[in-house]
C-alpha positions in Angstrom: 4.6 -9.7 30.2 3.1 -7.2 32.9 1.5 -4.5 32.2 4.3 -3.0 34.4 7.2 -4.5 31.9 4.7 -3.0 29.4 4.5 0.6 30.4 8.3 0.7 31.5 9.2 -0.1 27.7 7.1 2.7 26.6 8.6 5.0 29.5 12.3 4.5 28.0 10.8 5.4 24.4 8.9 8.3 23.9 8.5 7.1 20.4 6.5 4.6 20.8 4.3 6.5 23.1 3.8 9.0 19.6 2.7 5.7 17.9 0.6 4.4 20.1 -1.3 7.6 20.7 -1.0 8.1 16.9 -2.5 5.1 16.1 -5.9 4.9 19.4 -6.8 8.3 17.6 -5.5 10.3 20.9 -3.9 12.6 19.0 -6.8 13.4 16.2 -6.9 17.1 17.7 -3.8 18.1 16.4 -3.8 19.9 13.0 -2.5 17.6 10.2 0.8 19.9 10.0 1.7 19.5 13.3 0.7 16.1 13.7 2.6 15.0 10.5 5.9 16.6 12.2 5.4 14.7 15.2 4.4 11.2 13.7 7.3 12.3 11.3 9.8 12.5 14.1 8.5 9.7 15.6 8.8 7.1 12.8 11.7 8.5 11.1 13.9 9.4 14.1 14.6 13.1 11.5 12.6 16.5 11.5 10.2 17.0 8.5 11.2 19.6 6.3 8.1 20.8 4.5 9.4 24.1 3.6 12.6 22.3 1.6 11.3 18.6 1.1 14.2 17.0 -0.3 13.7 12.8 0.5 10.9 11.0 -1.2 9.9 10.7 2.4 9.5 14.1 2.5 7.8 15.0 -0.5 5.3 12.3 0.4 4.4 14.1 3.6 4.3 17.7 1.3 1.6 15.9 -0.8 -0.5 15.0 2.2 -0.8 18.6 3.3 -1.2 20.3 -0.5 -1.9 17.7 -2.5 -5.3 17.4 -2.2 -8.1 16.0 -5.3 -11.2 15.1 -4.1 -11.4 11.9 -6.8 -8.1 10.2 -4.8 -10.8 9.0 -2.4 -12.3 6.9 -5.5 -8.7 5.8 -6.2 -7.8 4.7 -3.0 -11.0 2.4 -2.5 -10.9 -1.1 -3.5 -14.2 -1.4 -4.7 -14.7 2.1 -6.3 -11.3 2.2 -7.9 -12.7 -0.6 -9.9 -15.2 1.9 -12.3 -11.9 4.0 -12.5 -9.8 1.4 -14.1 -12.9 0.1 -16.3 -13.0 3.7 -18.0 -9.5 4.2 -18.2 -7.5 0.7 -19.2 -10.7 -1.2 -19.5 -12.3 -4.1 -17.4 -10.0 -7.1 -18.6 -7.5 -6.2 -16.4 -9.5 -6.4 -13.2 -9.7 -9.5 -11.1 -12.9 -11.0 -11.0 -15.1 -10.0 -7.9 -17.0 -12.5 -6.4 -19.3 -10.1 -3.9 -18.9 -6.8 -2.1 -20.1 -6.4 1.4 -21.3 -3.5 3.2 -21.0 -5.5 7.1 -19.9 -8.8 8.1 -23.2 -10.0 8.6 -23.7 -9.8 5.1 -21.0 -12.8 4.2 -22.3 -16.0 3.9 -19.6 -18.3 4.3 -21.4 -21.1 2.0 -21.6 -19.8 -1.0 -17.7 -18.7 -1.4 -15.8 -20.8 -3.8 -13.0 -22.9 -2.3 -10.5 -20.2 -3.1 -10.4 -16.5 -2.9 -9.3 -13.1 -1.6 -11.3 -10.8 0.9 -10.0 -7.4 1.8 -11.6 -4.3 3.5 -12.1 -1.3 0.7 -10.3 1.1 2.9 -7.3 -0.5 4.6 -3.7 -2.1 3.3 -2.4 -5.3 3.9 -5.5 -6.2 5.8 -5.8 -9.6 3.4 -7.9 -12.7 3.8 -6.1 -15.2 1.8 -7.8 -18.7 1.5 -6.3 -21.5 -0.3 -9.1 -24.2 1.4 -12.1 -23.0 2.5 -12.8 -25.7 4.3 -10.2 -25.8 6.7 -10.9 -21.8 6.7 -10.8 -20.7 10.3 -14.4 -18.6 10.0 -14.6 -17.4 13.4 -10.8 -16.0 13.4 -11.0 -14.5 9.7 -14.4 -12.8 11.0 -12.4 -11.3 14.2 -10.2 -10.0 11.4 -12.6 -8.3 9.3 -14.6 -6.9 12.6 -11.3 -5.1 13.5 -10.6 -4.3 10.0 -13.3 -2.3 9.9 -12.8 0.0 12.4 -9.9 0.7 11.2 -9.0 3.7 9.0 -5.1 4.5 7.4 -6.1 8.1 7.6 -5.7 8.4 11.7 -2.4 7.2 12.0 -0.1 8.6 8.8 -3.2 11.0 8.0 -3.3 9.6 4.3 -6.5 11.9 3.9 -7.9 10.1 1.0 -9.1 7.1 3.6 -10.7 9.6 5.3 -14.2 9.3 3.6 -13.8 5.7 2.0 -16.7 3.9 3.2 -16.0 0.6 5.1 -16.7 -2.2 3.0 -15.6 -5.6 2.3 -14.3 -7.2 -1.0 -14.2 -10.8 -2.1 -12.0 -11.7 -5.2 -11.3 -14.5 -7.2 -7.8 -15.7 -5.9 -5.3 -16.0 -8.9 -2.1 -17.8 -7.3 -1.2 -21.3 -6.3 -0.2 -23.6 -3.6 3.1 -22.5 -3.5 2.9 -18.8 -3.7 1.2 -15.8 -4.5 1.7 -14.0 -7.8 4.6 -11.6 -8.4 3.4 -8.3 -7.9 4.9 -5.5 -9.8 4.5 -2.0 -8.5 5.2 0.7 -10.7 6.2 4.3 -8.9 5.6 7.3 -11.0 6.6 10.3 -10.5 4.7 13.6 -12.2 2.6 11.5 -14.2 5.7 9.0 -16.1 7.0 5.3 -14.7 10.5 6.0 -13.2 11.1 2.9 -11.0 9.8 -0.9 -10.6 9.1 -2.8 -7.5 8.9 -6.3 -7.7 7.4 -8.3 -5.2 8.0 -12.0 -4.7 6.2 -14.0 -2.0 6.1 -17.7 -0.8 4.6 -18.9 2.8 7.9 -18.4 4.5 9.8 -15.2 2.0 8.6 -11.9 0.9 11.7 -10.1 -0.8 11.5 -7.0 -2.9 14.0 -5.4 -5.3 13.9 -1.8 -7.1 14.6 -1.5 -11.0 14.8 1.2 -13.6 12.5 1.0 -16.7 15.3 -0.7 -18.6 14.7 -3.2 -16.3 18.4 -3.1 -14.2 18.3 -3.3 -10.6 19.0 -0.1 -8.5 21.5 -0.4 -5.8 19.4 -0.1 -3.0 16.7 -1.8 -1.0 14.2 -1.8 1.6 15.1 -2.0 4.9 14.1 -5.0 6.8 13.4 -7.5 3.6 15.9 -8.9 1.1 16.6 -9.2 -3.0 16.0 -11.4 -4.7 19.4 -11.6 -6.5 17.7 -10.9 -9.8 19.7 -8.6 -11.7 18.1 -8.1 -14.9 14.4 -8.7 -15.6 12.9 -9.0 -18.8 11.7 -5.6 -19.8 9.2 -7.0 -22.5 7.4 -9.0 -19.6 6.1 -5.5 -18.0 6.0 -2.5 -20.9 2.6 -3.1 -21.1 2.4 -2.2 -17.4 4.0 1.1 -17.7 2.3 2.1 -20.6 -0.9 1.3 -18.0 0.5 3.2 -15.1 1.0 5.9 -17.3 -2.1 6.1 -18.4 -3.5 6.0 -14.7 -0.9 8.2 -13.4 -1.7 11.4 -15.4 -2.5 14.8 -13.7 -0.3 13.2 -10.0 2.8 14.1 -8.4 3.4 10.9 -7.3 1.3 7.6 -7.7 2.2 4.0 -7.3 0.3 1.8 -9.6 0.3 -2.1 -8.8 -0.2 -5.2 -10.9 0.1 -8.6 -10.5 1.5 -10.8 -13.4 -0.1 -14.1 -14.2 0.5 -17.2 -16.6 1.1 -14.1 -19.0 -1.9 -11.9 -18.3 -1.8 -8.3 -16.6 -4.7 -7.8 -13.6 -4.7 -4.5 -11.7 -4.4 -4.5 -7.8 -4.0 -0.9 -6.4 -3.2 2.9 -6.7 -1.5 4.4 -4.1 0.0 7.9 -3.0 1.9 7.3 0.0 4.0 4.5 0.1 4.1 3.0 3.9 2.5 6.4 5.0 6.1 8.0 3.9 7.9 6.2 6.7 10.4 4.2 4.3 13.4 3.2 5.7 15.8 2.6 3.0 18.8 1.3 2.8 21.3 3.1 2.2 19.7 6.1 3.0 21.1 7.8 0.4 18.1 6.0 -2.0 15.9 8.5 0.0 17.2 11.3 -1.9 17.6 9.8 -5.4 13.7 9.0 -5.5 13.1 12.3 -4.1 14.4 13.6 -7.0 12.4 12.1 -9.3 9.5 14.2 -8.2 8.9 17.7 -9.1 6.7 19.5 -6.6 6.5 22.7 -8.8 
């Protein structure tokens, strides 16, 4: 594709011109208001009502501006987080680390075990998954990292917290199998008490997600762009030890999302998180929007 083809796509979609620009750091000069009703717009294709917020969407953007605790920055980094969840649940319910980095040139390749999980302290989704170290591509998965790195979620959705988590690099023990990864259960609480479940389920070639109360019956909505499952009904008793955690981790928030991963029986903690997908959910139908926006009192 030209870099003509290129520019005339952008031309015909301002949008994506907000995105880009959003994303290169162009547009770090605007104040986060303004830039957040932009970026808003942008993503969303709707104006941001921050004087009314009535979508979850919403609400999440509200929380960016005046929601602002200085100890989300610990809560938000991989590696920090880690003391956090030691005081609070306690340390058997955190994957074993294998080594913390503070630069690339720090990883020595060798002396990884044939499986494990490497992930930057400050990003999302920016996963190194290795089932064989051996047949480990070392020179693409250092690319990776090197870009991870310089990288931050605060410039593009400006998720302040990122803002002063310091770049490192994680290695974990990896705790699924050859034909998937493990289920992971996030659990979204809203002013401090589990209101809904999300259940991830991954192979190599599906990811589909489904949304459930805390009686554990699916919620007639999902989001847009991956399927259900088709599960129902899940087994409540499998996961009430998870909200009892996310409660316990949740106190004193608005809003926090509180993930978990679910192994051969045992619970192990994987994140906290205050803005789901920067607050740029598409659900479907749209109507969901409003339903989890009222789960959350901003009062």
């Amino acid at each position: 594709m030209s870099k003509f083809t290129v520019l005339k796509k952008i031309y015909k979609s301002p949008k994506k011109i907000i995105r880009i620009l959003g994303t290169k750091k162009i547009l770090d000069w605007i104040p986060d208001k303004q830039y957040l009703q932009l970026i808003y717009w942008g993503e969303t294709d709707k104006i941001l009502n921050l004087k009314n917020p009535i979508t979850f969407n919403e609400k999440l953007q509200w929380l960016k501006l005046y929601d602002r605790k200085p100890e989300y920055s610990k809560y938000v980094d991989k590696y920090e987080v880690r003391s956090y969840i030691k005081e609070t649940i306690g340390e058997k319910y955190l994957i074993p680390l294998i080594s913390v980095y503070n630069k690339i040139e720090d990883i020595d390749w060798n002396l990884l075990p044939e499986k494990f999980v490497m992930k930057c302290t400050h990003g999302s989704h920016n996963n190194i998954i290795c089932l064989d170290k051996f047949s480990l591509d070392i020179k693409r998965s250092t690319l990776l990292l090197k870009k991870w790195m310089g990288n931050s979620l605060f410039w593009f959705g400006r998720e302040w917290p990122y803002k002063n988590v310091v770049p490192r690099i994680i290695c974990e023990e990896y705790l699924g199998d050859l034909e998937g990864y493990p289920d992971d259960y996030k659990i979204m609480c809203f002013n401090g008490e589990p209101k809904v479940i999300q259940i991830h389920k991954k192979t190599v070639n599906q990811h589909t997600i489904d949304f459930y109360d805390t009686q554990g019956k699916i919620l007639p909505f999902r989001k847009c762009r991956f399927k259900n499952s088709g599960v129902q009904v899940i087994n409540i008793s499998d996961i009430c030890v998870m909200l009892d955690l996310a409660r316990l981790l949740s106190v004193g928030t608005k809003y926090m999302r509180t993930d978990f991963y679910l192994v051969k029986g045992k619970i192990y903690f994987g994140e906290l998180t205050f803005f789901d997908s920067s607050g740029f959910i598409e659900f479907e139908p749209e109507e969901s929007n409003v339903f989890l926006g009222k789960l959350m009192n901003l009062n």
